[in-house]
N, C-alpha and C positions, 0 to 999 in steps of 0.2 A: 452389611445389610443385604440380604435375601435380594434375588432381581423379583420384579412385579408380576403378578401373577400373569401369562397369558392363553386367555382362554380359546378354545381351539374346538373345530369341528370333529366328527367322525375317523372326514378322509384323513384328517393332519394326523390322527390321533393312532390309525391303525400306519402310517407312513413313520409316526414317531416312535410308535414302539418296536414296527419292522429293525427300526435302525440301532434302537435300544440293545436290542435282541442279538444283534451280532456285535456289540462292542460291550454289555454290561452280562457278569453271572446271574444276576437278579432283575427281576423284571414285573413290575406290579400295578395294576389300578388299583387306591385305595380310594376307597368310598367311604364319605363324609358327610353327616345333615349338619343344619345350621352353624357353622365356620363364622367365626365372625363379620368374617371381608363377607361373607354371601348367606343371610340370617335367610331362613325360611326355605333352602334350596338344598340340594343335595350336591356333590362337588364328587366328581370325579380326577384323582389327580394321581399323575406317572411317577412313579416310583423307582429309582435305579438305583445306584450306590449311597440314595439318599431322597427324600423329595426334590421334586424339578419344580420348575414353574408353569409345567403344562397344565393345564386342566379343563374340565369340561365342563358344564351346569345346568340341571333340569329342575322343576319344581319338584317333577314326582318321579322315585324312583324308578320305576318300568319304564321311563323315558329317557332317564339317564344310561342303565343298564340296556337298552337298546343301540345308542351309541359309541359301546363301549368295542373294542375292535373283533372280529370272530376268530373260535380258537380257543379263548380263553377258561381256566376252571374257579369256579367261584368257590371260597373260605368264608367260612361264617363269622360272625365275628368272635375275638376269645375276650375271657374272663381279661385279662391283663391289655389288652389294647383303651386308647383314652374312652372317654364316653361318647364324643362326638362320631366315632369309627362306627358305620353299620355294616363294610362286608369288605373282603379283598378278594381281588381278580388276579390269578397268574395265566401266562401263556401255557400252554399244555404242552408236556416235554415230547 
């Protein structure tokens, strides 16, 4: 069973990916609307050799994406990601 989701601020958030970033090839926020665990919200969550349990939570996008760490290049979403997927953030090489 997955560990529980923990939801986490800015600082933790740009602290967790710093660290991400020198131990994982891959490195991503993927952004989420209505997730089950958080219906009505938008979900920011870190992305490494797999999903984590990090994540973030805003109602309204531009709230979310403003806490997301700086640096970062935004991916639209594609044809083949699930439907709940509205956009993915990488670190900028």
């Amino acid at each position: 069973m997955p560990a529980p989701d923990q939801i986490i601020d800015a600082a933790m958030a740009g602290a967790l990916q710093a660290d991400a970033i020198r131990t994982h090839p891959l490195v991503a926020w993927i952004v989420t609307r209505d997730e089950v665990a958080y219906p009505g919200e938008f979900v920011g969550r870190l992305v490494t050799s797999g999903p984590t349990s990090y994540v973030m939570t805003a109602r309204a996008l531009a709230e979310l994406q403003a806490r997301l760490p700086a640096g970062l290049t935004r991916i639209d979403r594609q044809p083949a990601d699930p439907p709940e997927v509205v956009e993915v953030w990488f670190p900028a090489p």
